[in-house]
N, C-alpha and C positions, 0 to 999 in steps of 0.2 A: 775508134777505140782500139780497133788492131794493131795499129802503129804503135801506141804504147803498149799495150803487151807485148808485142815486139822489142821494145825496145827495153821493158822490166827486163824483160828474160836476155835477151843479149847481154846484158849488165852484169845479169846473175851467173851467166856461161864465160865470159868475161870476152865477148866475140864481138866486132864490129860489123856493120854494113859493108857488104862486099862495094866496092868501088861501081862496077857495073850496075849496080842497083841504086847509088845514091843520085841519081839524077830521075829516075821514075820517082822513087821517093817523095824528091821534094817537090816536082810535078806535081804529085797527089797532094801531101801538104798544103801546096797553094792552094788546087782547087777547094780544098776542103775551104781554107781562110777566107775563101773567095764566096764559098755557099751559105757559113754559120759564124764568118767574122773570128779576129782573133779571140776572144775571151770564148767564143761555144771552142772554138777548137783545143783550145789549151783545156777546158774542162773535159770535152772528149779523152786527150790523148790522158791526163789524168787519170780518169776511171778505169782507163785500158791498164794503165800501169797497175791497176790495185786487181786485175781480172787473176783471178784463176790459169792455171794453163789448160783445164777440161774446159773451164767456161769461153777461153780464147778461142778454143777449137770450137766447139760448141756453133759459138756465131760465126766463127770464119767458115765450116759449112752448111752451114744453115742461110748463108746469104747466097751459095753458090748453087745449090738446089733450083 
């Protein structure tokens, strides 16, 4: 879900993926496609897009804890 709030907000800031970063990126991506299949993932990255910017952060440390 982080990816797409991620990716809301870059859209909304009008900023791109720095180059150095799109290759872990799509790493992750993959593994993701690889754990929950394309259709969980595309609904994952979905929901992210509709998050909150409190609630993005919210879960991004709340998973790091």
């Amino acid at each position: 879900m982080l990816y797409g709030a991620s990716r809301a907000l870059r859209e909304q800031l009008g900023v791109e993926t720095m180059p150095y970063e799109r290759k872990r990126v799509q790493e992750d991506l993959e593994t993701l496609w690889g754990e929950v299949g394309a259709d969980g993932a595309a609904n994952l990255f979905a929901k992210g897009r509709t998050m909150t910017l409190e609630k993005a952060f919210a879960l991004a440390t709340e998973a790091n804890l």
